[in-house]
C-alpha positions in Angstrom: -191.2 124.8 142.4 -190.1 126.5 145.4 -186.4 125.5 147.1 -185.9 124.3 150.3 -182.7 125.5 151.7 -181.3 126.7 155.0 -180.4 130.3 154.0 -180.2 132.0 150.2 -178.0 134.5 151.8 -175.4 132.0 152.3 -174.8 132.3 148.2 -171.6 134.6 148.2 -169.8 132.2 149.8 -171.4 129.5 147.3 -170.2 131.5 144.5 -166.8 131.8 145.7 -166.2 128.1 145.9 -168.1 127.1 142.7 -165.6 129.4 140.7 -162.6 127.9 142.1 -163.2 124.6 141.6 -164.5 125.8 137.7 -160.6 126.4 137.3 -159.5 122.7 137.7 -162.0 121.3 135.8 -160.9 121.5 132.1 -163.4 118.5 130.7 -167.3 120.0 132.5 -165.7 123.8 131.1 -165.4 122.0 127.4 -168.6 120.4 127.6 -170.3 123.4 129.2 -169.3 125.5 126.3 -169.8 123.2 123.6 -173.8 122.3 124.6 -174.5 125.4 126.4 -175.0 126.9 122.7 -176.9 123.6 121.2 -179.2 123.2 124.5 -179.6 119.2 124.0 -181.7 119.1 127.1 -183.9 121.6 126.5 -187.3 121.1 127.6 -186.0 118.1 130.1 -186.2 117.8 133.9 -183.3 116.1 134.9 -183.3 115.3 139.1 -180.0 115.1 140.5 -179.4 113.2 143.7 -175.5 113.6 144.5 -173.4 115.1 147.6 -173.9 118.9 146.9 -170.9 121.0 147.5 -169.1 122.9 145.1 -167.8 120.1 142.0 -171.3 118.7 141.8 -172.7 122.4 142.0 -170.9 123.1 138.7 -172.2 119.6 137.2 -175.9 120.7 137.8 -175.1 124.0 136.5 -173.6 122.1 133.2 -177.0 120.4 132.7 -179.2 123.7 133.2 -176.7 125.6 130.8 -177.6 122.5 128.3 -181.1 123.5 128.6 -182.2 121.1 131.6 -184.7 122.1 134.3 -182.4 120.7 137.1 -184.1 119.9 140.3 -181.1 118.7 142.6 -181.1 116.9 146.9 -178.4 115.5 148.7 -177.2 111.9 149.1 -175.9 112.0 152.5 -177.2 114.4 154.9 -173.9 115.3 156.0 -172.8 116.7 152.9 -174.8 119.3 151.9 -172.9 122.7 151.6 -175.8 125.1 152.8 -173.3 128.3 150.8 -173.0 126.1 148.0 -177.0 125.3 147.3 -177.8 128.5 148.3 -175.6 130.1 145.0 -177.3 127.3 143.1 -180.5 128.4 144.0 -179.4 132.0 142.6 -178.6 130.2 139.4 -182.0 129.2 138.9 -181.8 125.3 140.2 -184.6 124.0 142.3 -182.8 122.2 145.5 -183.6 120.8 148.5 -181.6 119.9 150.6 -179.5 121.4 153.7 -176.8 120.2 155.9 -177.5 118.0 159.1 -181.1 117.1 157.7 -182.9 114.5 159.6 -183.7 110.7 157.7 -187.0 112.1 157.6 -186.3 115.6 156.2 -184.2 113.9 153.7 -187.0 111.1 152.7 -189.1 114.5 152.4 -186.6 116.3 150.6 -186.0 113.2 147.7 -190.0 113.4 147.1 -189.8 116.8 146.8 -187.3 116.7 144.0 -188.9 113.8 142.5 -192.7 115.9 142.5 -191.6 117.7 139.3 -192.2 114.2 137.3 -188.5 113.8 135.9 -187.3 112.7 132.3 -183.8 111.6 133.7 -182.3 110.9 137.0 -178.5 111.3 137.6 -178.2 109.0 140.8 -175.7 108.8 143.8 -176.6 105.4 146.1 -179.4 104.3 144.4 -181.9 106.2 146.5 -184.0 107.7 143.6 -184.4 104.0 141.8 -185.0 102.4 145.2 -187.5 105.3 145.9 -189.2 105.1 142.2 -189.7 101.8 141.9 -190.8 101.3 145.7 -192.6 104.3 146.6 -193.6 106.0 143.3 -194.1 104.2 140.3 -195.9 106.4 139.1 -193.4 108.6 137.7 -191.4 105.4 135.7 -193.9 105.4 132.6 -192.1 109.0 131.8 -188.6 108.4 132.6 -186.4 107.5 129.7 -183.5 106.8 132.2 -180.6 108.2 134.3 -176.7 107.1 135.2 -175.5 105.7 138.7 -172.2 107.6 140.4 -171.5 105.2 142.7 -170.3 100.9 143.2 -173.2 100.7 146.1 -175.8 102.3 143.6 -174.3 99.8 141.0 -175.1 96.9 142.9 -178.5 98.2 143.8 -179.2 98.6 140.4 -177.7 95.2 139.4 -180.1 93.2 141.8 -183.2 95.0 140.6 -182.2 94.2 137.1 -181.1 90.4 137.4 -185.1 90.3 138.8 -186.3 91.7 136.0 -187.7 94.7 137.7 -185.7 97.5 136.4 -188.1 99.9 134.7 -185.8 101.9 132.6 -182.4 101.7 131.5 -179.4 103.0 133.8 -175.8 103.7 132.6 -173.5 102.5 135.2 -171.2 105.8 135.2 -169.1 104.0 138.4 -168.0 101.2 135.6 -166.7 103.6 133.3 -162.9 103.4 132.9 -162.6 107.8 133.5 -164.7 107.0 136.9 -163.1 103.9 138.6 -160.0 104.2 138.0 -159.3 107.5 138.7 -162.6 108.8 141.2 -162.3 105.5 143.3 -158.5 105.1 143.6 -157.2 108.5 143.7 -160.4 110.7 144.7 -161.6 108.6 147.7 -157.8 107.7 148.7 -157.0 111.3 149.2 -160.5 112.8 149.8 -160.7 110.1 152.9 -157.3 110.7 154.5 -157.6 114.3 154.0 -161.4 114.0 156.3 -159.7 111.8 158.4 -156.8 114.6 159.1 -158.3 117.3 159.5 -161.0 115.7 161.9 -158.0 114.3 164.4 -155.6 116.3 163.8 -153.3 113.1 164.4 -150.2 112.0 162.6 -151.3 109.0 160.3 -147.3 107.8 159.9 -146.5 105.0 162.9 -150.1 104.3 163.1 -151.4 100.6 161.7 -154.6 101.0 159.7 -156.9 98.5 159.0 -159.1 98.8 155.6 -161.4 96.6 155.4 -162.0 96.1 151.6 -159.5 96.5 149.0 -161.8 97.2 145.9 -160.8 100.5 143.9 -161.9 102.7 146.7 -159.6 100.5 149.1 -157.1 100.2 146.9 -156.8 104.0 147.2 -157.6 104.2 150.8 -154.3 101.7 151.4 -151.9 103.2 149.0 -152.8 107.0 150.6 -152.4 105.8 154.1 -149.0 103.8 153.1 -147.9 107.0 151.7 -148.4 108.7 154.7 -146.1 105.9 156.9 -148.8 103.8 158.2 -148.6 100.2 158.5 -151.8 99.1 156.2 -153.5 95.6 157.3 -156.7 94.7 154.3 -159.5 92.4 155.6 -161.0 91.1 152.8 -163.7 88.3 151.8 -162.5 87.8 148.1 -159.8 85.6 147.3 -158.4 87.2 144.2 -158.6 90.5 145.7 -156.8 89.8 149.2 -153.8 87.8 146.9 -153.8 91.7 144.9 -153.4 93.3 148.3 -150.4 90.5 149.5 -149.1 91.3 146.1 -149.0 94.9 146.9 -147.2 94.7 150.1 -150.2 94.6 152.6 -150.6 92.4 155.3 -154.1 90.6 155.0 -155.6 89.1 158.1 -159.8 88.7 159.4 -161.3 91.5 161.1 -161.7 90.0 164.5 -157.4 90.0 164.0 -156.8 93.0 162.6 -159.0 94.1 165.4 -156.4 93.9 168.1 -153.9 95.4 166.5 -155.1 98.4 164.5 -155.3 102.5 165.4 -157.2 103.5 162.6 -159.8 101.4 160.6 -161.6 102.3 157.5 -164.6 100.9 155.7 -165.0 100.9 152.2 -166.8 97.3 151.2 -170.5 98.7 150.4 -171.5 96.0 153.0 -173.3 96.5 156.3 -172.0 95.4 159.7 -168.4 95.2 158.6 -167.1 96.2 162.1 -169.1 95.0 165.0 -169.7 93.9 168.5 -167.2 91.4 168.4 -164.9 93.7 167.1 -165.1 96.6 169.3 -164.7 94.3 172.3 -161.4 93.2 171.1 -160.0 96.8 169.8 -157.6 98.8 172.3 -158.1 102.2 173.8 -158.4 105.0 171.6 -159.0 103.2 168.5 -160.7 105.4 166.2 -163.1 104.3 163.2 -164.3 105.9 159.9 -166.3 104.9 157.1 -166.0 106.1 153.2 -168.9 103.4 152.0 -171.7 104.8 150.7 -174.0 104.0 153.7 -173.3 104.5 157.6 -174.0 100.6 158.0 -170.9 99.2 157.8 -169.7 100.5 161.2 -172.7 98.9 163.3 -173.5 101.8 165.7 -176.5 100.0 167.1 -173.6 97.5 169.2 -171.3 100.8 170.0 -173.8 102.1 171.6 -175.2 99.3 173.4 -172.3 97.9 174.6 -170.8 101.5 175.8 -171.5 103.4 179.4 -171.2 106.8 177.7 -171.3 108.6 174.8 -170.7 112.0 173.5 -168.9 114.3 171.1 -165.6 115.2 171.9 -165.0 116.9 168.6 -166.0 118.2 165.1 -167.2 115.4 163.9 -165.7 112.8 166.4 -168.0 111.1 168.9 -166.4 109.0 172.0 -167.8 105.7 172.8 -166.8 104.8 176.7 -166.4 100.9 176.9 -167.8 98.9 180.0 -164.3 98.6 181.0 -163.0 101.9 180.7 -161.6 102.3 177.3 -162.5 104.8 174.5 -163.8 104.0 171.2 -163.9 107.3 168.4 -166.4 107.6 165.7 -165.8 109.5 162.8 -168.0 111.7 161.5 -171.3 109.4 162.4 -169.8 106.6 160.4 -170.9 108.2 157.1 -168.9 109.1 154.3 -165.6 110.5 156.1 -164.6 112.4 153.1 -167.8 114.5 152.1 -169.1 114.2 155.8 -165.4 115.7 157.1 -164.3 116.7 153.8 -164.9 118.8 150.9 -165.0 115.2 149.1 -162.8 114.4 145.9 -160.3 116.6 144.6 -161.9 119.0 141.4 -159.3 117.8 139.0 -160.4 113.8 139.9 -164.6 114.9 139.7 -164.3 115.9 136.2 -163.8 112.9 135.0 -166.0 111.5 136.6 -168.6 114.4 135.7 -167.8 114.4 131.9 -169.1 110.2 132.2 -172.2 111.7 134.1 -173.0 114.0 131.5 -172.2 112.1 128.6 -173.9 109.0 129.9 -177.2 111.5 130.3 -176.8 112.6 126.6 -176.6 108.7 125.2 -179.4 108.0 127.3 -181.1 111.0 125.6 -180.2 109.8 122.2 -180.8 106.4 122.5 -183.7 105.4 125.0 -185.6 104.3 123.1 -183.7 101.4 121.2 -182.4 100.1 124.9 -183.7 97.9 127.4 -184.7 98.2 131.1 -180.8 96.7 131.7 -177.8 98.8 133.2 -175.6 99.3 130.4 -171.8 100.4 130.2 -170.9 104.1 128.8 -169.7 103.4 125.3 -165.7 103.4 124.9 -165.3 106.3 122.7 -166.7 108.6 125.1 -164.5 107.4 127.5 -161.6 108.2 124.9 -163.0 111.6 124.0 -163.0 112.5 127.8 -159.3 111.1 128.6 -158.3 113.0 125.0 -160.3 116.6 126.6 -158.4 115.9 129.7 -154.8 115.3 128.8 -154.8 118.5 125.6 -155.8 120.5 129.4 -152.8 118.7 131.2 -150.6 119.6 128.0 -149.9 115.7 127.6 -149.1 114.3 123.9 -149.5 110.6 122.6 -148.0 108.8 120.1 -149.9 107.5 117.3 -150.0 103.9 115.9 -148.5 103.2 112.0 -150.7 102.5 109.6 -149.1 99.1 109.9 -149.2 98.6 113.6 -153.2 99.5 113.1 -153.6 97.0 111.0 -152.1 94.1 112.9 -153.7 95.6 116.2 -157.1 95.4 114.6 -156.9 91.6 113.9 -155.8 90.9 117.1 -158.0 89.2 119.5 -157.5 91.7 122.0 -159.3 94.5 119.3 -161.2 91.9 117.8 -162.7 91.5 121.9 -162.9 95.2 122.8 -164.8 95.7 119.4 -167.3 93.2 120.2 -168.0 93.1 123.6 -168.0 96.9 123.9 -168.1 99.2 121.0 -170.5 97.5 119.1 -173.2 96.3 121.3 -172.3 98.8 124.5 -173.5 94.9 125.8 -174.6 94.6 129.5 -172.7 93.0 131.9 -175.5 92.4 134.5 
């Protein structure tokens, strides 16, 4: 299979950036040298769908070091390094993909990837099961299964599965405890300010924010931009979370509200048409706008456009909308992912976790297809123990250890006797 990339030449630079990140990235370095030597995957091809710069790079390189034939194309056509797929080319992975790719090139280049008749799918969004199971069943009777990166893709799966029409069984990676907590919070909360930054080149501090959505990723979004000096409003449609977000010292208002008051506001809900008409009309001059959901849908561009007299870049990655009467409206970044799109995306030490769950969700799907069900399943516990164990011996971190005694009461508790049962035993579906 031949690569479709914008320039092989570009690999040096690839190279360069792959090996730094290798550095901060103690768990993938562990597991690379551990199944590089048994070759697990051998004789599997293993499509990757993900945001290809340099962390994800080293993930692919993991899988084709474990014996994989990795065939890897970008989830966001913004985020394709063309340096960084051009090194992995060198490395002997099959990629297409390139920065700036039309919808159609990327369509193309997801069909292209998905032409060598995978085993396993490692997915970021939810574009290869929405494209299997919609546009080319035929590949489903071979694929034993795959893992899902991210909450949108999560969701996506979750609805195909509640309808019965999952084909093969998915490992929500996004649900494991070494992703959420730790990729959402603290990789998209700095990743996204650190886009958002460099872009403007504005202060942040005296500014009010509005996030709208105060899941994990918002969560992280609002503690970043606090810790920068802003004054953080969340708009939220759950009850439970916007009393977490009170609780946390955040003023919680509707959008059409927080509308009139904010400077900077920030998607992260995984829902479309968060921001809209009605808001952009009641928004001052110079608000800007920026989006770290999965898809560019929650910023409706469709009503920016329509209701503004002119439009065109006025920066990198910053677009200004001219309103009918005379005040400017800033896009960030085309309203797609702000952190990859303007960013270099999550911080290496963050993505490792969240790659040793990839990984180790692949190898459990690999070892256990075929006693599981077309459901999406949890990663079992332990591995999520095994990576937090691989990653604190690398941070130099010690734990205490329970008695004997204190193990004994623990484990007759009914908080063991729970987390035994519900996920350790069973590694029992939640959707």
């Amino acid at each position: 299979m031949e690569s479709m990339i914008r320039d092989i030449k570009l690999a040096p630079s690839g190279h360069d950036k792959i090996a730094w990140v290798k550095n901060f990235m103690p768990v993938l370095r562990s597991i690379d040298e551990e199944y590089s030597k048994t070759k697990p995957f051998a004789g599997k091809k293993v499509v990757i769908t993900m945001h290809l710069e340099a962390k994800t790079a080293y993930l692919a390189l993991v899988f084709k070091n474990a014996g994989a034939e990795v065939i890897a194309t970008g989830s966001n056509p913004l985020s394709t390094q063309d340096d960084v797929v051009a090194e992995l080319v060198e490395d002997g992975v099959t990629v297409y993909s390139w920065y700036n790719c039309t919808n159609e090139e990327y369509d193309m280049f997801i069909d292209k990837a998905l032409d060598c008749n995978p085993d396993m799918i490692i997915d970021d969004g939810g574009d290869l099961v929405a494209r299997i199971h919609n546009e080319r069943p035929e590949l489903i009777d071979k694929i034993i299964g795959g893992s899902e990166e991210t909450t949108t893709g999560v969701i996506r799966l979750k609805a195909l599965a509640e309808q019965g029409k999952l084909k093969f069984p998915m490992i929500a990676a996004n649900d494991a405890y070494c992703k959420y907590l730790f990729d959402n919070r603290y990789g998209t909360g700095q990743s996204t300010w650190d886009g958002i930054m460099r872009t403007t080149n504005l202060v942040i501090a005296g500014k009010t924010v509005v996030i709208a959505g105060y899941g994990w990723c918002g969560k992280g979004g609002a503690m970043r931009a606090k810790g920068l000096g802003a004054n953080v409003v969340i708009t939220e449609v759950d009850p439970i979370k916007a009393i977490e977000a009170v609780f946390d010292g955040f003023r919680v208002m509707p959008m059409e509200e927080a509308a009139k008051i904010g400077d900077i506001f920030l998607t992260l809900t995984g829902c479309d048409n968060v921001i809209n008409e009605k808001h952009f009309a009641l928004m001052k001059d110079g608000a800007m706008m920026a989006n770290s959901g999965h898809f560019d849908v929650e910023i409706n561009k469709v009503d920016l456009l329509k209701n503004s007299v002119s439009h065109r870049p006025v920066r990198k990655n910053i677009e200004e909308y001219v309103q009918k009467d005379g005040r400017k409206l800033y896009l960030l970044a085309e309203g797609r992912l702000v952190n990859l799109a303007a960013g270099d995306g999550h911080p290496a030490e963050i993505m490792d976790l969240s790659f040793g769950v990839q990984f180790f969700s692949a190898l459990h799907i690999l070892n256990h297809h075929q006693e599981m069900e077309n459901k999406v399943y949890l990663m079992p516990e332990e591995i999520n123990t095994k990576i937090a164990q691989i990653k604190l011996k690398a941070l130099g971190v010690e734990l205490d250890e329970l008695t004997e005694e204190t193990k004994s009461i623990f484990s007759k508790s009914i908080i063991k006797r729970f987390k035994y049962e519900y996920f350790n035993k069973k590694m029992l579906t939640f959707y």
